[in-house]
C-alpha positions as CSV (number, residue, x, y, z in Angstrom):
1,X,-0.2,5.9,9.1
2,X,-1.5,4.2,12.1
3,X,-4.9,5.4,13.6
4,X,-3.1,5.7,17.1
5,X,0.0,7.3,17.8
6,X,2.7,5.1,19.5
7,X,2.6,6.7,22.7
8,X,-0.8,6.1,22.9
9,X,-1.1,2.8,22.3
10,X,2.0,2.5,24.8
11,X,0.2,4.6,28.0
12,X,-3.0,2.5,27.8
13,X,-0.9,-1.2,27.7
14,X,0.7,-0.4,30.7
15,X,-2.5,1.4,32.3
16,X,-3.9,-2.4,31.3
17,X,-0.4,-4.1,32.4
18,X,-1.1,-2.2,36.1
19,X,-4.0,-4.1,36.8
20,X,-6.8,-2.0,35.1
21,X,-9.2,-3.3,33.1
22,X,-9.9,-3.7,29.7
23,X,-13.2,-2.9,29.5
24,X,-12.8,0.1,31.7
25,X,-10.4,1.2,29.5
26,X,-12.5,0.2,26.2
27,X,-14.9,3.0,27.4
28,X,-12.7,5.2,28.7
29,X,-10.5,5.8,25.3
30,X,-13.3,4.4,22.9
31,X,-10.9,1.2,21.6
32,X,-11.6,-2.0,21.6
33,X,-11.2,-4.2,24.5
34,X,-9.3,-6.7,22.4
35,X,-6.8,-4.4,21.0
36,X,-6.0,-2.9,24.1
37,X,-5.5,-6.5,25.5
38,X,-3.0,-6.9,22.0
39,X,-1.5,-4.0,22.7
40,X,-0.2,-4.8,26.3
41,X,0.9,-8.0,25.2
42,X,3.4,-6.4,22.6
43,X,4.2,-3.9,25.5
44,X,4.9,-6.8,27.8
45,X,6.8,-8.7,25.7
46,X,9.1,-5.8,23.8
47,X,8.9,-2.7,26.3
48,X,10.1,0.5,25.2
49,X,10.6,-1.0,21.7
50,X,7.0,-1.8,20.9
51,X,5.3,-1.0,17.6
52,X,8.3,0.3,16.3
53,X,8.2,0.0,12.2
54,X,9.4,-3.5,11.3
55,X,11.0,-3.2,7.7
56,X,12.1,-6.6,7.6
57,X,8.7,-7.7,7.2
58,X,8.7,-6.4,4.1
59,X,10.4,-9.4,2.3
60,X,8.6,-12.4,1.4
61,X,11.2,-14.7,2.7
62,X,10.4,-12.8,5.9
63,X,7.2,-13.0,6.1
64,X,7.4,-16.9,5.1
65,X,9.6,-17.1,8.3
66,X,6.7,-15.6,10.8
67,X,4.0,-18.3,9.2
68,X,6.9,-20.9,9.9
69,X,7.5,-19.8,13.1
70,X,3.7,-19.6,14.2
71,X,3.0,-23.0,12.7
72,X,6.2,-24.7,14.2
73,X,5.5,-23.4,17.8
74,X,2.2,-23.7,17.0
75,X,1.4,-20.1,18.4
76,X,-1.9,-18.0,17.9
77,X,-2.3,-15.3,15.3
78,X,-1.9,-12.8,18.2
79,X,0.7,-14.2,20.1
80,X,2.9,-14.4,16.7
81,X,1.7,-11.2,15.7
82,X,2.8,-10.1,19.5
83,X,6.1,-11.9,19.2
84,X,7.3,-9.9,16.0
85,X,6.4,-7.1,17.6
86,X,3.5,-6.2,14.7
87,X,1.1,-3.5,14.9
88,X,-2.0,-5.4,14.5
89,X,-2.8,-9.4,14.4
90,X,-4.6,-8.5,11.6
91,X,-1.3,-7.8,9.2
92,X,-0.4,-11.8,10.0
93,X,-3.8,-12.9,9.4
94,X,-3.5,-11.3,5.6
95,X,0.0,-12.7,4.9
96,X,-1.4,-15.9,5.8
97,X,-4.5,-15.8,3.8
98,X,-2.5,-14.3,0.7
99,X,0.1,-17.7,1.4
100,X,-2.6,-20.2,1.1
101,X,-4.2,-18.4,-1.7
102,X,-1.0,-17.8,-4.3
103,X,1.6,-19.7,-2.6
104,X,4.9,-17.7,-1.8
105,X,4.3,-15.0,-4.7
106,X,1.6,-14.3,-2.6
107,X,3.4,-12.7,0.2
108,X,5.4,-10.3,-2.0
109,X,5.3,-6.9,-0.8
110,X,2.9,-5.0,-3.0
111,X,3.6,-1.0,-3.1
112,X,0.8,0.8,-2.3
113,X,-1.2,3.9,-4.1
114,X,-2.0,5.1,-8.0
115,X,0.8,3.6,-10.3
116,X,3.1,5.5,-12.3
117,X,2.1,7.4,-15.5
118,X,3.7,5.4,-18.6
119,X,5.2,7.5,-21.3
120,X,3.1,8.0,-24.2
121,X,5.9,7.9,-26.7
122,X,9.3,7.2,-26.5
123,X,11.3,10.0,-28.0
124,X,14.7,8.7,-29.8
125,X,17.6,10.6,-28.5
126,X,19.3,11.2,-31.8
127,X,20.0,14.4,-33.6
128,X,17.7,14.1,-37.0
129,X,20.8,13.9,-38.9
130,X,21.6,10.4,-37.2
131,X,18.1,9.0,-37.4
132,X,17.6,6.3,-40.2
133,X,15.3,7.0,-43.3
134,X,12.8,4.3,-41.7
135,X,12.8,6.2,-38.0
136,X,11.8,9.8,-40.0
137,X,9.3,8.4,-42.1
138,X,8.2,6.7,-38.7
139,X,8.2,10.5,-37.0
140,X,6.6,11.8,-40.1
141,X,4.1,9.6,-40.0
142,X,3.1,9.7,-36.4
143,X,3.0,13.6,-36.4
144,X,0.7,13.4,-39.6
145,X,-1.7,11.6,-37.5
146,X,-1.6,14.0,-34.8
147,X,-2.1,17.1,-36.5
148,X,-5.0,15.1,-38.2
149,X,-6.5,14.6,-34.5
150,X,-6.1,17.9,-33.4
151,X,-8.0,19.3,-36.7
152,X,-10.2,17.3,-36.8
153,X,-10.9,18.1,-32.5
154,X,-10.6,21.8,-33.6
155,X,-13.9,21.4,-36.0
156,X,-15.7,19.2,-33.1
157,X,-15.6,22.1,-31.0
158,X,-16.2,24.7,-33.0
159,X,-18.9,23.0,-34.5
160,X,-20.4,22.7,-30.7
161,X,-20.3,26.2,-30.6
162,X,-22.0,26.9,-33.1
163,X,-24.7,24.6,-32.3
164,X,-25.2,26.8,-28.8
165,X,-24.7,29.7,-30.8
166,X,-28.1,28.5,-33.0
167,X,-30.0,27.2,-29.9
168,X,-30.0,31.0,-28.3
């Protein structure tokens, strides 16, 4: 989610793009002078269709394409970042670094948040009477060892208890 809305970002480029300045504006909406200047560069170059979501970007091959185009037309950070119509310069600057650090792997897009929970045990999907001797003496064994844990966790706490029971 991006810290300013669309329309936002939007209003204040063309505020800039009429002839106002930066720094007026910088104190005015509390942003920095430099991404207000970024900002009506994407809105003069792409209009109405500025900072829209760019899902393309989201493939390496992509992504190698925007360092190839910067380094071809031998184009700034911003002005690339401008030209693709990118919500910050700083999203190119990272690509790039990642690219010089681990090569094309490196620009692979990497899904964000906590990972999925793995299962603990894989449950066979056969009826008992289709499982093989070795896969029951398997299940046997594995549910032997946890009834052992849980007793034995059972007695831990009880134990504890008792131990707070003595202390009173």
């Amino acid at each position: 989610m991006s810290k300013y809305s669309r329309d936002l970002k939007i209003i204040i480029a063309n505020e800039f793009l009429a002839g106002e300045s930066s720094e007026t504006l910088s104190k005015r909406y509390a942003i920095s002078s430099r991404q207000i200047r970024y900002w009506s560069q994407v809105v003069a170059i792409h209009g109405d269709k500025s900072f829209q979501s760019t899902a393309h970007l989201r493939h390496a091959q992509a992504r190698l394409q925007a360092l190839k185009l910067m380094w071809t037309n031998d184009w700034s950070l911003g002005h690339t970042s401008a030209m693709l119509n990118l919500a910050s310069p700083g999203l190119l600057f990272v690509w790039l670094d990642r690219y010089r650090e681990k090569g094309f792997s490196g620009l692979e897009y990497q899904s964000r948040g906590k990972p999925s929970m793995k299962p603990s045990r894989i449950v066979s999907t056969h009826c008992n009477d289709e499982k093989t001797v070795e896969e029951l003496k398997e299940e046997i064994a594995y549910l032997q060892a946890e009834n052992a844990v849980l007793k034995k966790w059972e007695e831990l706490r009880q134990t504890k208890r008792q131990q707070t029971k003595k202390k009173r």
